[in-house]
Structures are given as C-alpha cells and as structure tokens.
N, C-alpha and C positions, 0 to 999 in steps of 0.2 A: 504494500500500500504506500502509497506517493502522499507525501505531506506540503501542500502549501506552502511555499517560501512566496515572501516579498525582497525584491530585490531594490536596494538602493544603488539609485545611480548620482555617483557625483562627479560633473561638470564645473569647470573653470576654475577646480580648487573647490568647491563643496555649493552643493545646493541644498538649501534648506527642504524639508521632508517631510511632511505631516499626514499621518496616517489615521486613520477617524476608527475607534476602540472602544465600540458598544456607549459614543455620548461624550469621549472625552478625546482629545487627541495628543498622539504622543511623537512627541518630536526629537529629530534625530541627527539635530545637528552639535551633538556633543564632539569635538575634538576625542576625547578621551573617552571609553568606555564605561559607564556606572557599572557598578558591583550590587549584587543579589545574594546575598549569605542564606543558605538553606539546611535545614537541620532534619532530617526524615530517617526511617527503620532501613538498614542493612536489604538488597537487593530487594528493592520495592521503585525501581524509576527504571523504565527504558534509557540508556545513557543517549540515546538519540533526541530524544526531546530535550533534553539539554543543548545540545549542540544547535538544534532545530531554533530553540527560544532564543539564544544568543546570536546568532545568525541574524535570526529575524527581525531583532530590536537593539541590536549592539550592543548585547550588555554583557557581562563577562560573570558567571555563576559561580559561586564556590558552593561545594555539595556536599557536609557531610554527613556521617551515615553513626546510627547509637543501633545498641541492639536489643535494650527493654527502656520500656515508657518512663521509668523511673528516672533516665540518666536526661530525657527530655524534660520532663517536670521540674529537674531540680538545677535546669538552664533558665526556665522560667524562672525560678521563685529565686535564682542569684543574677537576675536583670538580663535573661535573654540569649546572655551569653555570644551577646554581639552578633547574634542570627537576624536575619531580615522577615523568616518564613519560618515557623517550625509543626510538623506534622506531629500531634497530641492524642493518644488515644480517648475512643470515648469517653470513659471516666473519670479522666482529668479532666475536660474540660470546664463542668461546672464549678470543681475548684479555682480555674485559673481564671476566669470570670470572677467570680467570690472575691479572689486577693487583688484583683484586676493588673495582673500580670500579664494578659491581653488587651488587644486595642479593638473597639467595635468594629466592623465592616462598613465600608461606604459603597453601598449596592448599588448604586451608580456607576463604579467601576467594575462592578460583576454580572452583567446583564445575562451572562452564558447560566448566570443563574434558574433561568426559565427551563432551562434542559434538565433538571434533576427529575428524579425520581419525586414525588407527593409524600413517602412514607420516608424521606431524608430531611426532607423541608418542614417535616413536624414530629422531628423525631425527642428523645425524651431528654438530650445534655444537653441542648441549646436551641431550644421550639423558636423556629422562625428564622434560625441560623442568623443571630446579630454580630456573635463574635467569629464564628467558623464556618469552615464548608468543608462538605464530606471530601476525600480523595480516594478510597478505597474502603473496600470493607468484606467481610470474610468470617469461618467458622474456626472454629479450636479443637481439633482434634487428634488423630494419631496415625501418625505416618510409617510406616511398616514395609522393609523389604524381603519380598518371600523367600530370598535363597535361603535364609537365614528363621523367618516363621513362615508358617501354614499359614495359608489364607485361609479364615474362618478361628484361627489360633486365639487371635485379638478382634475383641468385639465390645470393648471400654474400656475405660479405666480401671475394671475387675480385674485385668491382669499386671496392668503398671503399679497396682499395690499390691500382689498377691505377693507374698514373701516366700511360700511353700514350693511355688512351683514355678512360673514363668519367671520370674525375680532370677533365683537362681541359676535357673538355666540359662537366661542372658545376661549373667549379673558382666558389668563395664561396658553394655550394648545399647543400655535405655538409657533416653535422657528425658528431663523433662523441661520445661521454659525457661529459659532466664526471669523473665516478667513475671514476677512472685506473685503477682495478683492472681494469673490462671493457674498456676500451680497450686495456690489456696483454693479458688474455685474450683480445682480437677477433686480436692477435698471433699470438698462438701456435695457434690454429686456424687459421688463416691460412696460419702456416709452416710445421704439424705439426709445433709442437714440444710436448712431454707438460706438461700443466698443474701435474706436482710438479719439471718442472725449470728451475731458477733458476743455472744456471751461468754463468761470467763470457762464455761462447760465445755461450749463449742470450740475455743481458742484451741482449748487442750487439747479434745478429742484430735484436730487437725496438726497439732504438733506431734502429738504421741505417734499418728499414722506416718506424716512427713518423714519422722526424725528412722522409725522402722524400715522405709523406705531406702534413708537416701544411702548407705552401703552397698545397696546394689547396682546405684546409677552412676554412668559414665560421669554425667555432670547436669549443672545447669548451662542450657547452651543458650544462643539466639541464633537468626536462620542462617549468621554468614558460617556460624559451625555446622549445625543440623544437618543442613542441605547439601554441603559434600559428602560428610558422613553418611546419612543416609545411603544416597549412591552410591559410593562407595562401597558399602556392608559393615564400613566402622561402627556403627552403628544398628542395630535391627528393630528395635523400634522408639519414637518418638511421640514427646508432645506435640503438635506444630502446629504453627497457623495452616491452611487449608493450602492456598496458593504456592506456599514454601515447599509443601512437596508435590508438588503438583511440576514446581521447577525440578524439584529432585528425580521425578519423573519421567520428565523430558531427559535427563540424561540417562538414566535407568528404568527399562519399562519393567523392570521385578519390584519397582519404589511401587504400593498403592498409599488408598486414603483409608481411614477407616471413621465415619461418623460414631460417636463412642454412643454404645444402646443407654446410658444414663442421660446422655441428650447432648449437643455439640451448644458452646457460647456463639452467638452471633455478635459478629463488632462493627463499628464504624471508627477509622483514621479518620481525623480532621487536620484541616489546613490553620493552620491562625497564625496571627500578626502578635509580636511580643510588642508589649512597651513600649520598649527603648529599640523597638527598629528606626534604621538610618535610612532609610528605603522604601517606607508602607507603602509609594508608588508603583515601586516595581514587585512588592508583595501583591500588592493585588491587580497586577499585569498578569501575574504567573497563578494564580486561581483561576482568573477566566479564560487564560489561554488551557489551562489542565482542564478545564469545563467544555472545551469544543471539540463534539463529536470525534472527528480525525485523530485531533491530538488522544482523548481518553483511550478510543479503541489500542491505537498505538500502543497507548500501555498496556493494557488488558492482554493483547495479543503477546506484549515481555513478558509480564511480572505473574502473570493470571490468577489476579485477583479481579473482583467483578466490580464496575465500575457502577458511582450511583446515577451517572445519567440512564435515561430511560431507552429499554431495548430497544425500543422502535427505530431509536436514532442513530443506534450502535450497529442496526441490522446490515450488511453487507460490508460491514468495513471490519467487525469482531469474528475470526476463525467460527464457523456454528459448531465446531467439534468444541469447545470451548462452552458456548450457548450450552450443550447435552451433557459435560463432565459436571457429574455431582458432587465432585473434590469443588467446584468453581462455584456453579449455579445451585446451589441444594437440591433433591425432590422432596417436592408438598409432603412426604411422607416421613422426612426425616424430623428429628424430635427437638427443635430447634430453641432455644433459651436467652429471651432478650438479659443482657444486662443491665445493670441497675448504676445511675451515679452513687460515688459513694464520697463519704465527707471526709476532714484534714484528720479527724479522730481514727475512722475504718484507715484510712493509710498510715496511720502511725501502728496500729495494731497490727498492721499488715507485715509492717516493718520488723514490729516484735515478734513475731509469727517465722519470720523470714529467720533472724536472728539467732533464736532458739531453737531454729534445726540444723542450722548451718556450723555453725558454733562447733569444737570438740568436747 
C-alpha cells in the first residue's frame, strides 16, 4: 500500500508552503527542522510512518520506546520527561488528568477525529476524549509455541499458576508481563476475585499465589523480550498482549494465541500531550495524521494491533487475513473483560503487591 506524500518544492532559495490540516495550516518555511519527542511501548509503530511524517512536514522525530506503562506514568508525574507525545495506557489516564500532568486536546486540530470508532469516543478513562485519543488497542493473553506445548495444553491462566505440573515442566520457559498491573489482574481471574477489590485479604491471597509462582518463570518480560523469545522457543509460553504474538507469529507459524477460558482484558493505548510539551503543535499534527485511514491501516498491517478507527474505512487498505485473526479482531464468543480506571491509592498497592513478590 502506497502512502501519500506531499512534496515540497523550493524555488529561488525557498518558497513559502502552506498546506491546509483539517482548519488550520501548517507552514513550512522553517530553515531548520522542528523536533517531535515521542515516548510509546516497545515494537508498536510501523518505522515507516515515521519516516513518512517527517518527510511530509519536515520535522525531525525522536522515538523512544519503554516497555511497561509504569516507566510512562512516572515520565508524566517527573514533568514529561521532555516528550512532546506520550502513548499512556488506559488506566493511567484518569490519573494523569487528576494531577493534570496532561494538556487538554484542541479538537480543532484533530478533525480525523470523526473517523473513530463511537465505542472509543465514549469510552470509560476519558468520555468525550478531552485529554487523549485512542492509538491502538488489544487483548491480554497467552502466547504459546507448540514445538515446545500441545495445542489444547494451555487454555488460561490454570496453567501459568499450576505449580504441580505445567510450572514445572516449563519451569525458565514462562514468563509473565512486565506491566505488574496485568500480572495482578492475571491474579485475580485466576482466583475469582472481583477486579474493584483490593482488600488487605485479596492483596494477600494475590501475593501468596504471585510469590509461588514466580521460581518457575523465566522472568518478567515486555514485548521487545517476549517476542523473540517466543519464536525462538526460548521461551514456551507467555503472558502477552494479543498483537505481540501475533508478530511473534509472523516469524514463527508454531507461535499461537490463546484467549485465556477465565476471560482475556480488553485495553485501549492512548495518545496524550504532557504538560510541559515544547511542541503541542506538532503533538497534535501527529494524532491526526495516526487518525487517517492510510496512515492507521499502515500500522495495523506492522504492528497488528486493531486500530480504533472504524472498519469500514480501514476496508481495503487492512490485510482481511488480519480483519478474520482472533489473536487481532476477537470473536463475539470470546469472554472478553472491560477494565476499570483505577486510583493513585490501587497503584500504590499495586506497587506493594509488585514489591512483595519480587523481593528475596
């Protein structure tokens, strides 16, 4: 698929350039290159849309990559971290709002807005999207290569905690998240205990389980580990976002998914503007340019996570082998589990949860 470039032409030493950008226009007679600081999860951006954006508006990206939400959040709350854009998972966001560590959105400069999905535009971290906008979104569950396990072997998170028998048989094979929040949450599916409760009962029971667990696992990983591993066979089965092995996949067709029978988290990445961005212009250049059709599919077709604009618009430009992988698009039939924002008190707890099984 062929992407759109505008080409600038300069004559007699430079012609002024003004390109009209959903209401506002953006001019391109800078001498020198403005810079774009971007902070997003570990293999989640076609590197070509980078190249494509900077091409296109002369602007020069820095791009770098964290591998759990935490190490994001905690750029916010120490001012940003000199990022112009940072990709925040959903349950940060109503914190970073709260502390107003974000800058609201000027929807005027996001008109590609109108292309979302209706169930992203009234979703439950930021109804009306003031502060953020979706860029991706995806399931949580466990990634598995059959040279190594039987398909039908793992069938949830029943076996990433069995201590008696899968455990050991793969023991240095499994891993589970970095991002300690799904790893609590893989918990409490697990134990059936209700995802709004955090009582000093529940803490424990989730420690006790965690801490049993973690001698048999490789590690805690994020996807730029997983995902070799995985293929590889370093690895035989994981925690993982849905899309990460989905890449793992593509280089190994023994990688599958497995939607966990406890029920898979559903999430939403968002885009948002820190603070102390140097740039909020070219921040939200670079939302609505990842909001148009061409450019999303683009991604969707790298990264294959499912984009929140609306299929209709995505149809013939997104692989449909893509459209029909339930590692990507769910089926209606899988037991799917919205998450919930949670407050500075559940993240500290989360913290100490994290702590006490990590700990010697």
């Amino acid at each position: 698929m062929k992407l759109t470039r505008r080409h600038f032409i300069y004559l007699a030493g430079a012609v002024a350039v003004a390109t009209a950008i959903g209401g506002y226009y953006w001019l391109s007679t800078r001498s020198e290159k403005r810079t774009l600081k971007i902070y997003n999860y570990s293999s989640y951006i076609n590197p070509d849309i980078i190249k494509d954006f900077e091409a296109k508006y002369n602007v020069k990206v820095i791009y770098d990559e964290y591998e759990s939400a935490d190490e994001a959040f905690a750029k916010l709350q120490l001012g940003g971290g000199g990022y112009d854009l940072i990709v925040l998972t959903d349950q940060y966001v109503p914190q970073a709002v709260k502390k107003g560590l974000i800058q609201p959105l000027n929807k005027e400069k996001t008109p590609n807005l109108r292309n979302l999905e209706s169930l992203f535009l009234e979703n439950r971290f930021d109804p009306g999207l003031n502060y953020s906008v979706p860029y991706a979104w995806g399931t949580t569950g466990i990634g598995i290569n059959t040279d190594y396990v039987e398909e039908g072997e793992v069938s949830g998170y029943e076996q990433l905690f069995d201590t008696k028998g899968f455990l050991p048989k793969h023991k240095g094979k499994v891993s589970m998240l970095e991002e300690f929040l799904e790893v609590v949450n893989a918990a409490k599916l697990y134990l059936g205990i209700p995802l709004d409760d955090w009582s000093d009962q529940a803490v424990q029971k989730i420690i006790d389980l965690l801490r049993s667990q973690r001698d048999f696992l490789a590690g805690y990983y994020g996807a730029s580990v997983y995902i070799p591993a995985l293929a590889k066979g370093d690895l035989h089965a994981a925690q993982a976002w849905s899309g990460d092995v989905v890449q793992a996949q593509s280089e190994n067709q023994k990688v599958k998914y497995v939607l966990p029978k406890e029920g898979a988290y559903i999430w939403i990445d968002f885009m948002t503007i820190p603070k102390n961005s140097q740039a909020p212009d070219l921040a939200h250049l670079w939302i609505n340019y990842m909001l148009d059709p061409e450019v999303a599919a683009k991604n969707v077709n790298y990264i294959y996570y499912p984009s929140p604009i609306r299929k209709e618009l995505l149809r013939g430009l997104v692989d449909e082998q893509i459209f029909s992988n339930p590692a990507i698009y769910p089926p209606e039939t899988a037991k799917l589990i919205q998450t919930m924002p949670i407050s500075e008190e559940i993240l500290s707890i989360i913290e100490q949860i994290s702590t006490a099984v990590k700990k010697v």
